[in-house]
DOVEXGU-935435 format. One record per residue: residue number from 0; x, y, z of N, C-alpha, C, O in turn; residue in three letters. Coordinates in pm, whole numbers, plus 50000, padded with zeros to 5 digits. Layout:
(drennu NUM (X Y Z) (X Y Z) (X Y Z) (X Y Z) 'ALA'),
...
***
This chain:
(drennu 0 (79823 91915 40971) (79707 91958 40893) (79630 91834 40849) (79690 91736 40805) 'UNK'),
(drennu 1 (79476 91841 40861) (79406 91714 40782) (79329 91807 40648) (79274 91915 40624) 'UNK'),
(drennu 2 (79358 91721 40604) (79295 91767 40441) (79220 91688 40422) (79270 91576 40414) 'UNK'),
(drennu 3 (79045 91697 40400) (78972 91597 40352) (78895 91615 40207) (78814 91699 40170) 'UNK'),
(drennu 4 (78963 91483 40127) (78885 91510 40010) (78728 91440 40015) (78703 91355 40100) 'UNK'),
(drennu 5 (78636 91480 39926) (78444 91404 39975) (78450 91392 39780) (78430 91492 39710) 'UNK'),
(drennu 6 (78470 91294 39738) (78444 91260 39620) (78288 91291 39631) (78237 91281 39742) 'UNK'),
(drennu 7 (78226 91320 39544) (78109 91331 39570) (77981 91339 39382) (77859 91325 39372) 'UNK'),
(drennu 8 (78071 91363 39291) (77985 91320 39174) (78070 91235 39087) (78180 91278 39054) 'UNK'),
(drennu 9 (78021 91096 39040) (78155 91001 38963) (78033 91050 38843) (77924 91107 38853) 'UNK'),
(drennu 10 (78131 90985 38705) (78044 90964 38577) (78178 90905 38469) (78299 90920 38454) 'UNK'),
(drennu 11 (78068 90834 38413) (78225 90750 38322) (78355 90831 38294) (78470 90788 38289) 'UNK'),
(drennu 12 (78317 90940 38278) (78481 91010 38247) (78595 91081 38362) (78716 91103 38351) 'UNK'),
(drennu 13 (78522 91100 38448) (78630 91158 38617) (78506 91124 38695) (78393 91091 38660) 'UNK'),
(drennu 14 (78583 91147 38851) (78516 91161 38928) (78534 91312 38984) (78643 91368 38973) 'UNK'),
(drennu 15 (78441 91366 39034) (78431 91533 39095) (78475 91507 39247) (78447 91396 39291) 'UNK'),
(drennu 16 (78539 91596 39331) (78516 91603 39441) (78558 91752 39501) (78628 91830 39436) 'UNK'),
(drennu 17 (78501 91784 39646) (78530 91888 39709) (78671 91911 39842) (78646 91857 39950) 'UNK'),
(drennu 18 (78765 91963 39833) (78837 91981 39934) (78838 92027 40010) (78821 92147 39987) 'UNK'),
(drennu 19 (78857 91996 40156) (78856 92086 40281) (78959 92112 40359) (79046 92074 40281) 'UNK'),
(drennu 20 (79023 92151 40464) (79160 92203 40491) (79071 92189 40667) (78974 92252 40709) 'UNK'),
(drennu 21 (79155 92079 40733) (79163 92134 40931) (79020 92142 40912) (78984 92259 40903) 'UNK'),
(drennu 22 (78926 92058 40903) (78739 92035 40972) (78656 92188 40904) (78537 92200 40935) 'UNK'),
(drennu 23 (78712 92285 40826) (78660 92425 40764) (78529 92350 40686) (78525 92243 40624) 'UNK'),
(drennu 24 (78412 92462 40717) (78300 92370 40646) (78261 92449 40544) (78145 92456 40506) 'UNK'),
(drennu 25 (78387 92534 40478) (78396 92591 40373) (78508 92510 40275) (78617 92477 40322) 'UNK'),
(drennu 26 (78475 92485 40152) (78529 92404 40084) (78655 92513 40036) (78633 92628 40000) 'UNK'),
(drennu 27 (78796 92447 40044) (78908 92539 39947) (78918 92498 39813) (78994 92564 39741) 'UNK'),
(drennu 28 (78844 92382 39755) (78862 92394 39604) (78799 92276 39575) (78774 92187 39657) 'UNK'),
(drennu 29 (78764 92274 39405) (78722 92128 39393) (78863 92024 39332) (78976 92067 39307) 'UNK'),
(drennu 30 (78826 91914 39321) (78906 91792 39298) (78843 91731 39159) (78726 91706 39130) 'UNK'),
(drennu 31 (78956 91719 39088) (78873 91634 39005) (79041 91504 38973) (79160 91526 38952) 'UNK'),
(drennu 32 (78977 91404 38983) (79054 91264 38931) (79016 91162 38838) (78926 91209 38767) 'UNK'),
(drennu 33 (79036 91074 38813) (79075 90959 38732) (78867 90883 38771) (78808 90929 38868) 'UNK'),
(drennu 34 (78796 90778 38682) (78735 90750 38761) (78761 90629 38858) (78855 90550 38843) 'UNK'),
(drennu 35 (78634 90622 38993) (78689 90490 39056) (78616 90377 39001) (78507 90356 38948) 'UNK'),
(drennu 36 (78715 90317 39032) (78693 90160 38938) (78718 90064 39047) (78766 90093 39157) 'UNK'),
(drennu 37 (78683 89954 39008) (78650 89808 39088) (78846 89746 39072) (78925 89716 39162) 'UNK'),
(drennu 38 (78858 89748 38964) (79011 89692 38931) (79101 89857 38870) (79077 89967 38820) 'UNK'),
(drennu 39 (79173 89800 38902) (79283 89924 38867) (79308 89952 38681) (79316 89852 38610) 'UNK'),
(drennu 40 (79316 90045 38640) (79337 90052 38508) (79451 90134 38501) (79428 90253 38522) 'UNK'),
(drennu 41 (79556 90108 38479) (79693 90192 38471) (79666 90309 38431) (79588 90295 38337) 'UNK'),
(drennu 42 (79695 90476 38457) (79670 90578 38475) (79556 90635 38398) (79553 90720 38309) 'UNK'),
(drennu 43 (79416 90529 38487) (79299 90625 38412) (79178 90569 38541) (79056 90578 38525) 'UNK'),
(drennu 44 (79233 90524 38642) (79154 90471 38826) (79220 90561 38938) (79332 90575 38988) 'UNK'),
(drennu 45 (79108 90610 38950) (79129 90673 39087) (79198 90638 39160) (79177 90517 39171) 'UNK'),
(drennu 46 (79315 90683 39259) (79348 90582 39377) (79206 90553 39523) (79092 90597 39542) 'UNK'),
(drennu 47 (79262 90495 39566) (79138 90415 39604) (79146 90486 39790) (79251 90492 39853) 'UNK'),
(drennu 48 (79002 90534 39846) (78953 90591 39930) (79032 90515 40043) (79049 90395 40060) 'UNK'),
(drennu 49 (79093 90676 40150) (79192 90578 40282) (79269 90718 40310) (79222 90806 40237) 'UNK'),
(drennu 50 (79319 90739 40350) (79385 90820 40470) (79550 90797 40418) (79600 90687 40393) 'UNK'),
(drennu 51 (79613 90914 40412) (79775 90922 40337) (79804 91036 40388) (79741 91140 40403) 'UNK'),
(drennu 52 (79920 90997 40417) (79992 91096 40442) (80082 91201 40320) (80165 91155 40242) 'UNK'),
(drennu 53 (80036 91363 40328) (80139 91410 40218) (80245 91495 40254) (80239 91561 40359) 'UNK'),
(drennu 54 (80349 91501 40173) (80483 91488 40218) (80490 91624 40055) (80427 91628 39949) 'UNK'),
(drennu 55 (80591 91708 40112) (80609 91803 39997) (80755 91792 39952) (80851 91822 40023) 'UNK'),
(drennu 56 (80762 91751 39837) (80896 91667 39792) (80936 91728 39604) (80875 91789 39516) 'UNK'),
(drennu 57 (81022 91689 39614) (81097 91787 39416) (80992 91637 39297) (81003 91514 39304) 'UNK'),
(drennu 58 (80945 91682 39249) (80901 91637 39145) (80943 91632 38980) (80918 91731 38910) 'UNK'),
(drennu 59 (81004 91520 38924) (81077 91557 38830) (80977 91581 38697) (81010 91603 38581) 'UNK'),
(drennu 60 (80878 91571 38740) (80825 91562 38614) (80732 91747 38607) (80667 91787 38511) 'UNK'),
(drennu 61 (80758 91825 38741) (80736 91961 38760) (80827 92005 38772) (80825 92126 38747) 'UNK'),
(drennu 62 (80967 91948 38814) (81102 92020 38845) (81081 92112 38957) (81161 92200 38989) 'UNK'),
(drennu 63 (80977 92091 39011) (80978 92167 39093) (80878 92074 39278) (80802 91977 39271) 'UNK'),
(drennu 64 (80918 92149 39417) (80820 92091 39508) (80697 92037 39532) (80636 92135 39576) 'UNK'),
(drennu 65 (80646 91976 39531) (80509 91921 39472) (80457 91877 39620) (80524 91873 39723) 'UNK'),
(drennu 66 (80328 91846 39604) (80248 91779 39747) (80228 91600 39658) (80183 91573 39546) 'UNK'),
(drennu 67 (80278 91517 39756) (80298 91430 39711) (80242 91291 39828) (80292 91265 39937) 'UNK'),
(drennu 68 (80134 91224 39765) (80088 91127 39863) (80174 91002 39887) (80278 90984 39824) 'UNK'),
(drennu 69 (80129 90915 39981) (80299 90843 40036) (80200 90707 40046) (80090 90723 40099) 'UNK'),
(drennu 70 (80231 90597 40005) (80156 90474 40048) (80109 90418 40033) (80080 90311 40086) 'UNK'),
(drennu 71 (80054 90514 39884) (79909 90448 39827) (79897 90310 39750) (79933 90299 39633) 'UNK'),
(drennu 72 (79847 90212 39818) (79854 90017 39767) (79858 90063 39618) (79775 90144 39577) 'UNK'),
(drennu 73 (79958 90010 39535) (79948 89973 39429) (79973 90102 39303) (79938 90100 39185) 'UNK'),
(drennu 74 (80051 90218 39385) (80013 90347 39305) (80150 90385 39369) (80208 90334 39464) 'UNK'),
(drennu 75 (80181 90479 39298) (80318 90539 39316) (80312 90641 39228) (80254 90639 39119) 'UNK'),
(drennu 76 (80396 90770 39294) (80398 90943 39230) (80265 91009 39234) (80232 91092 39149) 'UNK'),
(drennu 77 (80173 90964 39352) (80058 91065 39320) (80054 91172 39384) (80074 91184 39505) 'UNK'),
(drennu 78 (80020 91274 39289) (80095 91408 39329) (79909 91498 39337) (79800 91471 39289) 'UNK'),
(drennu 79 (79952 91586 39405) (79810 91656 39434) (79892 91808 39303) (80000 91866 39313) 'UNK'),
(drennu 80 (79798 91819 39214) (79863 91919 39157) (79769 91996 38995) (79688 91928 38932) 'UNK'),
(drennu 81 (79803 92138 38958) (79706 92170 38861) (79663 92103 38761) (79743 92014 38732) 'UNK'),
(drennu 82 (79558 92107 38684) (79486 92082 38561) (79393 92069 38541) (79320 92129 38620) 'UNK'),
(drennu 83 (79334 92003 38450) (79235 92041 38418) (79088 91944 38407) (78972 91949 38445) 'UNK'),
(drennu 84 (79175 91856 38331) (79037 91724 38270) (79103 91644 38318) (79205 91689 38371) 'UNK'),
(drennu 85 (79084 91504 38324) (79117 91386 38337) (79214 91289 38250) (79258 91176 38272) 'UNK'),
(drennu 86 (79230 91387 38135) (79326 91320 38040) (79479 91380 38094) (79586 91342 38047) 'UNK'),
(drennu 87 (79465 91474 38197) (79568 91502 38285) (79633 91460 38400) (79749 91489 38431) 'UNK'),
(drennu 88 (79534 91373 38480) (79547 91293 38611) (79672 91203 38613) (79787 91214 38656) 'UNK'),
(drennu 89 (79596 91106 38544) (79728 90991 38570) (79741 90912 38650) (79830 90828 38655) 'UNK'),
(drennu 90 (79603 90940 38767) (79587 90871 38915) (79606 90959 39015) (79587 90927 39132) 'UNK'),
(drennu 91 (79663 91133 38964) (79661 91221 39077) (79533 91284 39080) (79429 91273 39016) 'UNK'),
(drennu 92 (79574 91352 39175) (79449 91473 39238) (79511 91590 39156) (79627 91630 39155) 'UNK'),
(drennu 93 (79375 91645 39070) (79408 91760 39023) (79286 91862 39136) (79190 91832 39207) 'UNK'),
(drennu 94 (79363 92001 39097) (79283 92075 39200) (79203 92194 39096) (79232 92207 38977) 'UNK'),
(drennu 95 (79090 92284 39175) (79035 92382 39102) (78937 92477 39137) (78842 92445 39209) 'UNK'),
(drennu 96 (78953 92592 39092) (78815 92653 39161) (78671 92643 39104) (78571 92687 39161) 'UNK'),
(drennu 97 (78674 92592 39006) (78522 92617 38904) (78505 92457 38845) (78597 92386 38803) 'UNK'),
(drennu 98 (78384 92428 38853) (78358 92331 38810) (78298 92364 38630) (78189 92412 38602) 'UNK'),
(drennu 99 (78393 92327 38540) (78310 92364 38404) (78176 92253 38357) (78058 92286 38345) 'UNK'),
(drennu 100 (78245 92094 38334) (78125 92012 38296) (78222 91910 38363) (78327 91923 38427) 'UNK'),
(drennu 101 (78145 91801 38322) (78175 91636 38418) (78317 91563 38425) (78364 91467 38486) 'UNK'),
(drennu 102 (78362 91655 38333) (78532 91633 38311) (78615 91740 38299) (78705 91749 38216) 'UNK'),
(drennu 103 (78582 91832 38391) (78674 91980 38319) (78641 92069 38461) (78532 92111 38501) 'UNK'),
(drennu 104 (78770 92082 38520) (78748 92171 38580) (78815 92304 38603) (78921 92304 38541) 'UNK'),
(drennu 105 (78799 92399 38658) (78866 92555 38573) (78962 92618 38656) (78974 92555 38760) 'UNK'),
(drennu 106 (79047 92734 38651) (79128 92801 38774) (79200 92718 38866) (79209 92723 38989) 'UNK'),
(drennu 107 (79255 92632 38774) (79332 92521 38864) (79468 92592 38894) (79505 92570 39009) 'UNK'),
(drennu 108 (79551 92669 38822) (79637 92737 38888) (79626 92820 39022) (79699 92820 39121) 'UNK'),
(drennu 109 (79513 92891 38994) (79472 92987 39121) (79466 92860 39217) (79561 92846 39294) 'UNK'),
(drennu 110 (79352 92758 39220) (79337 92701 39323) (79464 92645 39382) (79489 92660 39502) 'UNK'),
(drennu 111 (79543 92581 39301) (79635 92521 39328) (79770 92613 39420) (79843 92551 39497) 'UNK'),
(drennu 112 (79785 92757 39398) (79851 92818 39438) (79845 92810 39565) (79931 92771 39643) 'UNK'),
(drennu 113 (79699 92866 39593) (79633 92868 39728) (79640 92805 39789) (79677 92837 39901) 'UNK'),
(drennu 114 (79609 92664 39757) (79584 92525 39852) (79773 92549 39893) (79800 92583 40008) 'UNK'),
(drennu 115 (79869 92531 39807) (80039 92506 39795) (80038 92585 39940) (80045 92524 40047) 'UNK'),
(drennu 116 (80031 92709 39932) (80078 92793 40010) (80049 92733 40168) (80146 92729 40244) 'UNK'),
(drennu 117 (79946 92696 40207) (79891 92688 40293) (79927 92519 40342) (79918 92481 40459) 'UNK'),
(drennu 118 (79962 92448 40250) (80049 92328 40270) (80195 92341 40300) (80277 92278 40367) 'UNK'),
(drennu 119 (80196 92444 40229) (80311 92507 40275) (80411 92575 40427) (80523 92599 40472) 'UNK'),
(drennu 120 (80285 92579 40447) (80233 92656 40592) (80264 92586 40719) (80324 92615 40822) 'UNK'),
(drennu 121 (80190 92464 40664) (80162 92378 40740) (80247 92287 40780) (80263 92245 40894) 'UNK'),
(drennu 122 (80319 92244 40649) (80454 92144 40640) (80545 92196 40771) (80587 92118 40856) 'UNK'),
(drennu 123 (80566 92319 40772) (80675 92398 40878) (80618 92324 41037) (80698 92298 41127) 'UNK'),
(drennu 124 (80513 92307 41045) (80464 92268 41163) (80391 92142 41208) (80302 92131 41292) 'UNK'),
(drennu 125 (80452 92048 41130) (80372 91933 41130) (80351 91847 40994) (80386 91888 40884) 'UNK'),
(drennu 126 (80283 91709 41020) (80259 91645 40921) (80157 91661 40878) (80076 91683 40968) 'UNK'),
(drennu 127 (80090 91661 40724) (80003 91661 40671) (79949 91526 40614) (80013 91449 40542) 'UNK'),
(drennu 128 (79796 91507 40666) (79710 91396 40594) (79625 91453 40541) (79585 91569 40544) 'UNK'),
(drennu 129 (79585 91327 40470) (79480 91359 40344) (79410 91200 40406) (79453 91089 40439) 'UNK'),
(drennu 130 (79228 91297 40393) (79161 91147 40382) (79039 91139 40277) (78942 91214 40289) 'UNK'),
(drennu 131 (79046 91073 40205) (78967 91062 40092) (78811 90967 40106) (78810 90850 40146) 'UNK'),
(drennu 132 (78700 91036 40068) (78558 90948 40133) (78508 91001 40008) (78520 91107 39947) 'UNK'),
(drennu 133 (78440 90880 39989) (78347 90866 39859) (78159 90894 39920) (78100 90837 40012) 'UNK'),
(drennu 134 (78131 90954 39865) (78017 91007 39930) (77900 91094 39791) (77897 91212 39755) 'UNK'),
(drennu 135 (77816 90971 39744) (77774 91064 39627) (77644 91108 39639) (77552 91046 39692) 'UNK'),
(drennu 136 (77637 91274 39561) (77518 91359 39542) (77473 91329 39457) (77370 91384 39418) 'UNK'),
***
């Protein structure tokens, strides 16, 4: 499976982006993360735009299977997973269906279910990447 994230609105407090699943030019949810920054700021910088592979692995801090990116220079445990604002990230990808305002985004359980399942899906048959492109509206 390729999963592409399109960062696509930053502003001092997160950056926004849209997710796509296998080239679909229908988006499965939005993204919201950390913002990107020039230097790294310990869990409040985006990880930084590039191609990863995700791997679905036990997460102790969910106790439970998580989608989990593998590689990322200088970053470790970034997990693709629900919430909400940015005071939630940490350097992961949070997921969602509704965009509320510039830091808040909504139905992150629903989205997150959805997207799981279908990573889920996919894991059975292959490896999953993720490629992340900064691209702003």
């Amino acid at each position: 499976m390729e999963i592409k994230l399109c960062r696509r609105w930053f502003n001092p407090k997160a950056t926004i982006g849209e997710l796509f699943l296998d080239g679909d030019v229908y988006r499965q949810c939005y993204t919201l993360e950390d913002c990107v920054r020039d230097q790294k700021v310990s869990g409040k910088t985006a990880i930084p735009a590039g191609r990863y592979q995700v791997v679905l692995s036990y997460s102790n801090r969910f106790s439970k299977i998580m989608p989990r990116l593998m590689n990322v220079p200088n970053y470790s445990g970034i997990l693709i997973h629900p919430g909400n604002s940015s005071a939630q990230t940490e350097g992961c990808i949070l997921v969602g269906r509704i965009i509320v305002n510039q830091d808040f985004i909504g139905e992150s359980r629903t989205a997150f279910n959805e997207l799981y399942e279908k990573l889920d899906h996919a894991n059975k048959h292959g490896k999953i990447w993720i490629e992340i492109t900064e691209t702003k509206v």
